[in-house]
C-alpha positions in Angstrom: -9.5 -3.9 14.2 -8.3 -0.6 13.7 -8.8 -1.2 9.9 -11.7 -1.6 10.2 -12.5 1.4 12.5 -10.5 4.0 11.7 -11.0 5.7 8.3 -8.6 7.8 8.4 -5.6 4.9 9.1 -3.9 4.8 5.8 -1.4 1.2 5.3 1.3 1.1 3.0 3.1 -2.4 1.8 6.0 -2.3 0.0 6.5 -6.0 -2.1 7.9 -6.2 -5.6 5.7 -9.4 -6.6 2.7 -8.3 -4.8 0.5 -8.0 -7.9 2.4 -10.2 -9.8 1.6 -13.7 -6.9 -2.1 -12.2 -6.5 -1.8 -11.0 -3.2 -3.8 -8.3 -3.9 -7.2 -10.0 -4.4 -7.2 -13.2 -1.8 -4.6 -11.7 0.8 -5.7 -8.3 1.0 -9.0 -7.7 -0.4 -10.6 -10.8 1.2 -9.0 -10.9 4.6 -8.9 -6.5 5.5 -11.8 -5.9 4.0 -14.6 -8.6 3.7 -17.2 -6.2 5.6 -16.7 -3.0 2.9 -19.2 -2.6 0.7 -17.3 -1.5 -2.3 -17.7 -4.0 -5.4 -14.0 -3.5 -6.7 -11.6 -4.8 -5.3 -9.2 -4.7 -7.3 -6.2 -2.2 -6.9 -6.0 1.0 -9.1 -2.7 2.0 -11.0 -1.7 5.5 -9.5 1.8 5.5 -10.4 4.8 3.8 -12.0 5.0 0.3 -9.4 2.2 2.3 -7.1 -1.4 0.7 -6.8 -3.7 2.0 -4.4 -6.9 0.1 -3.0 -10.6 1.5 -1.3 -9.9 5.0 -2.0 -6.1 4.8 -0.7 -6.5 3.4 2.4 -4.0 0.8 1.4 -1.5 2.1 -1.2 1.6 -1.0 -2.7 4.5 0.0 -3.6 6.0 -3.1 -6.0 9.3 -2.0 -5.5 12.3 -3.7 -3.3 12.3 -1.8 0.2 15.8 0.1 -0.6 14.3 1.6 -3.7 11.4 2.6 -1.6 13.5 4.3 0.8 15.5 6.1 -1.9 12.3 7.3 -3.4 10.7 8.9 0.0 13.8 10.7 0.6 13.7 11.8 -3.0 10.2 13.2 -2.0 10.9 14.4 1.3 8.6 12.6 2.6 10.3 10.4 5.2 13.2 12.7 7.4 16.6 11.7 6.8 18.3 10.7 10.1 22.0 10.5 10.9 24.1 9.7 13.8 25.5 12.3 15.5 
């Protein structure tokens, strides 16, 4: 629901054979978003392994989930915890 109502909601999947088994078309595009008026839904290459789909609202990262990981760090854009 909040996919629907909530523009500003942004979902990230990480999968390395999403594009590859067709998820993007009849598991995402057809099951989120059947009520969006956009023609193309088909993802857009942003990146090396990084598609994004209706104007980044859902960005895939075709990556294993450690090599995500490594490469928000690497970004800064997840905070490294540690145990103290």
């Amino acid at each position: 629901m909040a996919i629907r109502h909530n523009n500003k909601l942004k979902v990230t999947i990480v999968d390395p054979n999403f594009i590859k088994n067709k998820m993007d078309y009849h598991q995402l595009a057809l099951r989120f978003f059947p009520f969006r008026q956009d023609d193309n839904k088909s993802p857009k290459k942003v990146g090396d392994q990084l598609y994004s789909y209706f104007d980044g609202a859902f960005t895939v990262h075709t990556v294993k989930f450690q090599e995500f990981l490594e490469s928000q760090l690497i970004a800064g854009s997840v905070p490294l915890v540690t145990n103290r």
